[in-house]
N, C-alpha and C positions, 0 to 999 in steps of 0.2 A: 623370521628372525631378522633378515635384514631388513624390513621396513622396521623394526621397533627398534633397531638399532641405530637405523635415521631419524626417527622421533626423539629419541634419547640424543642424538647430537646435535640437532634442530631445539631442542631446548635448553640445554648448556649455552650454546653462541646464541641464543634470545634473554640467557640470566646475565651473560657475560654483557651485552649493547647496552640492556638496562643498568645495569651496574657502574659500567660507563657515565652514560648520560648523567646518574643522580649525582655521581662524583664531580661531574662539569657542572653542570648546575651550581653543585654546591659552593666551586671553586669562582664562579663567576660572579657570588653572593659574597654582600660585605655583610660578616656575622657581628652581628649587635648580643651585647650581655644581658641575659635575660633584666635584671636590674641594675641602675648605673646610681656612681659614685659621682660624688661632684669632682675628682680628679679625670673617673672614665667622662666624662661629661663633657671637660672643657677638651680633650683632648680628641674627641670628638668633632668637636667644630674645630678644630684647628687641621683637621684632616681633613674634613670633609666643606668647607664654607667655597666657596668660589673665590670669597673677598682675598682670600688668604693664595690661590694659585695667582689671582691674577696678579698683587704683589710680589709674587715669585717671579713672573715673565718679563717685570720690569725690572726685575735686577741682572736675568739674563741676558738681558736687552740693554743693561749697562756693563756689564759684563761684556760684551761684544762693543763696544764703544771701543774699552779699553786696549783692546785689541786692533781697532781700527786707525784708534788714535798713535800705536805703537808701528802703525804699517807706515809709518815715514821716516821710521831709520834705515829701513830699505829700499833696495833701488828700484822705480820702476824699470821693468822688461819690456820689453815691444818690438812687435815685428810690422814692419811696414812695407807696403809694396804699390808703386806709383810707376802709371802709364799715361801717356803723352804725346800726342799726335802733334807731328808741327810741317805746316804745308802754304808756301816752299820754306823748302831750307836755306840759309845763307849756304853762298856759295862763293870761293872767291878761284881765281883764273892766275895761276903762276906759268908765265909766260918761257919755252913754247910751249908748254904741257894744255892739256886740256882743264874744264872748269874740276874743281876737286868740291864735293862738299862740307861744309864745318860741321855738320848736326846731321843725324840720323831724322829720316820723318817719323819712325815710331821709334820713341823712346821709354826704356823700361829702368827702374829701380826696385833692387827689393834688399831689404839690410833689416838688421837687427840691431836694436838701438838699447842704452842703457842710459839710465839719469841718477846720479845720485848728487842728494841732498848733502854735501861736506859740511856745512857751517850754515847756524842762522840763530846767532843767540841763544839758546835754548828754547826756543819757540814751539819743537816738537817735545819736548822734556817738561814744559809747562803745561799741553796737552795732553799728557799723558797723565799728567798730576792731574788733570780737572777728572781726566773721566775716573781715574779712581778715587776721586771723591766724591763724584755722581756714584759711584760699585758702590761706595760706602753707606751716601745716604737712600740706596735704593734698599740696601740691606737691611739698616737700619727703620727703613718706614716697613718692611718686612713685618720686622718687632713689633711695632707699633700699634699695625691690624693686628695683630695677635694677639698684644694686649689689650684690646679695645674688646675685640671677640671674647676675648675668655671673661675678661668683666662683666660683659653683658651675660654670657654663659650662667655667671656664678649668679649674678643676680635675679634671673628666670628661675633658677634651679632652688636659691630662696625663696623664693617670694611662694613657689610651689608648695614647697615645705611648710611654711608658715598657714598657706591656703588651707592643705589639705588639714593640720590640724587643729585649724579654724572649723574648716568643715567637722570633725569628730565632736570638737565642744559647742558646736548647733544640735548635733547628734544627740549628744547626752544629755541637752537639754529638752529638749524635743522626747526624748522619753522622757524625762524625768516629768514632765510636764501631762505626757499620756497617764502615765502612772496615778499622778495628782489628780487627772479627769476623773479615773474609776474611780479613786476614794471620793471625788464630790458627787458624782453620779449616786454610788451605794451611799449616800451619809444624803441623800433628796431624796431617795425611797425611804428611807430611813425615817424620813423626815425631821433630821436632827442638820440641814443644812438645807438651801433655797437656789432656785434655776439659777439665781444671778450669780454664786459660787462657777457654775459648770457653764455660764456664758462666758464669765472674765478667764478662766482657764483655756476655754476654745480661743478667745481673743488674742492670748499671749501663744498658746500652738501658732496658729496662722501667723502669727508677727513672726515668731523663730521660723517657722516654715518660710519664706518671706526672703527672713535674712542669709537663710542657708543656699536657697536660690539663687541670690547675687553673690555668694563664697565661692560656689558650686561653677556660674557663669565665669565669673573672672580665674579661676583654676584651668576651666579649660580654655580659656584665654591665652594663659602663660602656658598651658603645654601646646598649645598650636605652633608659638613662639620659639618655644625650646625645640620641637621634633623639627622647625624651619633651620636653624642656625645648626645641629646635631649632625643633618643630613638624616632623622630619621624618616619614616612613613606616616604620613599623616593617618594611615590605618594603624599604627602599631602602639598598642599602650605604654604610657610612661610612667615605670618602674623605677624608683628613687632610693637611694639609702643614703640616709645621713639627718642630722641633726643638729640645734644650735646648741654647743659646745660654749662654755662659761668661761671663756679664754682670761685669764686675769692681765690686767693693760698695765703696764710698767714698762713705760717709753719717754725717753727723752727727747724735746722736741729738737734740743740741738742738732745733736748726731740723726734727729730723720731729717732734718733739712740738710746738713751734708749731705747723708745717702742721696737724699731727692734729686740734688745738684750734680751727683754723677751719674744716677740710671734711671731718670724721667725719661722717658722717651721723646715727650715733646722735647725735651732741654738737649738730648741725644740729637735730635733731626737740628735742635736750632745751630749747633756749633757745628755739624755738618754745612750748614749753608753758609756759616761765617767762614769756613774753612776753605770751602767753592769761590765765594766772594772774594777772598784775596789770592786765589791762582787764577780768578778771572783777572782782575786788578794786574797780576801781574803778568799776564801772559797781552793784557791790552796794550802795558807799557812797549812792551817789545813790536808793536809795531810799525815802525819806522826803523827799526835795525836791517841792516844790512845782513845778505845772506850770499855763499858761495855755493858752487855745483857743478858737477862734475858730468860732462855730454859722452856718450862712444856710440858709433857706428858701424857697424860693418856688414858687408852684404856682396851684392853684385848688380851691377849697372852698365848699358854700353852708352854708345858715343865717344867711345877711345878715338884718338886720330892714330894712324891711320883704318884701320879697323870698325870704323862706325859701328856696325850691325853688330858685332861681338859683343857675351857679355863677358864683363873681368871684377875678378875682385879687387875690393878697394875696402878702405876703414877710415873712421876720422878721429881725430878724438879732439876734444877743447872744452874748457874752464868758462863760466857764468861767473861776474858777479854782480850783484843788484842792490844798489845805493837808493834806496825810495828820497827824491826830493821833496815832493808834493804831493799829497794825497787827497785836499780837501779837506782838511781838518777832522779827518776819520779818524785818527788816533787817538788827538786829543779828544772828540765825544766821547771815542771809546772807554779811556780812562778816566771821565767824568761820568760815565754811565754807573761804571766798575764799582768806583768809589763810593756812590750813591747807594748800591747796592749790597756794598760790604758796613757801610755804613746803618742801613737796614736791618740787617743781620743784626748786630751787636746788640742796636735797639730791640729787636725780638727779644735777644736772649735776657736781657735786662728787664722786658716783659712777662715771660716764664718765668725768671726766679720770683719777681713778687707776687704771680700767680699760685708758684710752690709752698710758698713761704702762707698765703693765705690759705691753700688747699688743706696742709696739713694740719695747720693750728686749728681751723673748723672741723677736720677729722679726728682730732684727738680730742677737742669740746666737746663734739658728738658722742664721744664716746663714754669720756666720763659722763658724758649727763645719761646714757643710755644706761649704763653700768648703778646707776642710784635709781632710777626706776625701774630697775631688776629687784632691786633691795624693795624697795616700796611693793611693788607688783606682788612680788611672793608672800608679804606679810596682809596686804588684802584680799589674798586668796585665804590664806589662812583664816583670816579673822570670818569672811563671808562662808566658810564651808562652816566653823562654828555656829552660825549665826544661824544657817538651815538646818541646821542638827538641830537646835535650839526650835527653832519655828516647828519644825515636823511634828517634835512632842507635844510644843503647845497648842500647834493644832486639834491634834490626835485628841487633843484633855479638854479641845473646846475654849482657850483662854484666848487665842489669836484668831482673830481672821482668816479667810482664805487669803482675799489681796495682801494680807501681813507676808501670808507663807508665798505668793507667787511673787512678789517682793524681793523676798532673799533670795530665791533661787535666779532669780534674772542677775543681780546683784552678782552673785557667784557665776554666773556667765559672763559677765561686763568683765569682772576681775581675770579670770582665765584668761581670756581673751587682750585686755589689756597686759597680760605679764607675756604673753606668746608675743604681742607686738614687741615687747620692751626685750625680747631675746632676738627680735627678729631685726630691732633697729639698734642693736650693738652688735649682732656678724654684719650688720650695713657696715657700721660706722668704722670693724675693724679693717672692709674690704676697702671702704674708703681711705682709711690710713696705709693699706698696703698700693692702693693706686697712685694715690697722692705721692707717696717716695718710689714711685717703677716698679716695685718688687714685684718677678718675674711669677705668674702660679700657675705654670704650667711646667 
């Protein structure tokens, strides 16, 4: 009884460890969705990209500027302690007394000292501005890989899209084309048709076999691409939901080039640097101002007279203040440098807007012209699926050809295939409009 009684608890605390472990395991595992969404997608890479932390440690890392630059409205602290050997000592002789000495041979100090910064233009207050405007633009390039990332996200994640059901309409061709073989194949025994039917069939196979091979290459192209920027496993398949949606475009270019001009990101970072430029500018000017400050000491020290060798407390206290004469003309380059570079700036930012101004008006062309070879597209599907309906029967009755009949059905793959493009380059043309004025899609 008692050994089965140890077996029995020997095996509970060996379900208990194991139960454990899988629950650690599983807790140490980043769980991915069996199929992803082009929102789970981008958000994805914006978790998981390095691009995207190592932008974060530099804003941390402006972040602590601001902080560094704020440590001068406080006082430095300091403890100082200073020893000093001095041999001989002056000595002087008050007569009839014997020699008396003026100085100890070892001499000690030790004090506690304070400095504060009272007055200096606002030279600490100008610094303090620059690094929160470095915090700013660090934040903001933040944005910026983010939005570059999910762009690039969105556009793998199409291009997939479009691949794979590129790949399906090689697929159905590719039967349909099997299909065609057998009936030339039975209609040669038959001998109501000739080898050269069921060579031009195998020719057009091979050619679709062909074409579905470089659909099929460049598919897993773009998911190598995708599971690289995801953080997925280059073992793990990729699972996709979504579709090109017929968004209807009614946009005013006006109002996107306003929008563009306040949440481009490029145009975000440039007035950031125009904003930097003139607290640089002006934090340059102040150098030649005068500044005041404030000394204290206190500690203990000997060489007291009479008492030499004792130590005794003592404190000091006294006022700095510093008139720069002459520096070398540092100030002035400095303020020429300033200038140059605030100057810079503005020219950027006048750079981006006709960048925006171009961006957007080509993404909204794009568009409409994408949006009219949808219309076309769908109506040559149409007319080419009649067209092989049409062939099939006249086949069938002997009035057309074989190359008449493998004619339209290519025909009607061209077509598919050209309307899948024409969906595929109007979600380009609308991601393009939404990059073009910043619009955040994450």
């Amino acid at each position: 009884m008692r050994s089965n009684s140890l077996v029995v608890v020997c095996s509970v605390i060996f379900s208990i460890v194991c139960m454990l472990l899988v629950i650690q395991n599983s807790e140490g595992q980043t769980s991915f969705p069996d199929s992803l969404t082009l929102e789970q997608a981008v958000n994805l890479t914006l978790s998981n990209h390095p691009a995207v932390a190592q932008a974060q440690q530099g804003m941390a890392a402006a972040e602590a500027r601001i902080g560094t630059s704020r440590s001068s409205f406080y006082p430095d602290l300091y403890l100082s302690g200073i020893y000093v050997r001095i041999d001989p000592v002056p000595e002087l002789e008050i007569p009839p007394g014997p020699l008396e000495k003026l100085a100890p041979n070892n001499n000690y100090d030790f004090h506690l000292g304070l400095r504060q910064t009272l007055y200096d233009f606002s030279r600490t207050a100008a610094s303090v501005d620059l690094a929160r405007s470095g915090y700013k633009a660090a934040s903001d390039y933040v944005e910026q890989v983010k939005s570059t990332l999910a762009y690039r996200t969105i556009s793998l994640f199409n291009m997939i899209l479009i691949l794979r059901q590129s790949v399906e309409v090689l697929d159905d061709q590719i039967a349909a084309l099997g299909q065609h073989l057998e009936i030339s194949q039975r209609k040669v025994q038959a001998g109501t048709a000739t080898d050269f039917d069921v060579l031009t069939t195998q020719v057009r196979i091979a050619a679709a076999r062909n074409e579905r091979i470089d659909a099929a290459n460049a598919l897993e192209t773009q998911e190598i691409m995708l599971r690289q920027l995801t953080g997925l496993s280059q073992d793990r398949p990729v699972q996709l939901r979504g579709d090109f949606n017929r968004v209807p475009l009614s946009l005013d270019s006006d109002s996107l080039l306003q929008v563009a001009s306040q949440q481009r990101p490029e145009m975000i970072m440039a007035k950031d640097a125009e904003r930097s430029a003139s607290i640089q500018l002006r934090l340059a000017s102040l150098g030649d101002k005068p500044s005041l400050l404030l000394d204290l000491t206190s500690g203990f020290k000997n060489g007291y007279f009479p008492e030499l060798d004792n130590l005794k407390a003592n404190w000091s206290a006294g006022m700095m203040a510093q008139f720069p004469i002459f520096n070398g003309h540092r100030t002035h380059h400095q303020k020429d440098e300033a200038e140059a570079g605030l100057r810079s700036a503005r020219s950027r930012i006048e750079d981006i807007r006709l960048q925006i101004v171009a961006d957007v008006k080509q993404a909204l062309a794009g568009a409409e012209a994408s949006l009219e070879k949808i219309q076309n597209a769908e109506l040559q599907v149409k007319q080419a699926e009649d067209a092989v309906s049409i062939a099939e029967v006249k086949y069938e009755a002997g009035v057309v050809t074989n190359l008449d009949l493998l004619d339209a059905q290519t025909t009607l793959t061209q077509a598919q295939l050209n309307h899948l493009r024409a969906l595929f380059n109007y979600v380009v043309s609308l991601n393009a409009v939404d990059r073009a004025t910043g619009r955040k899609v994450w």
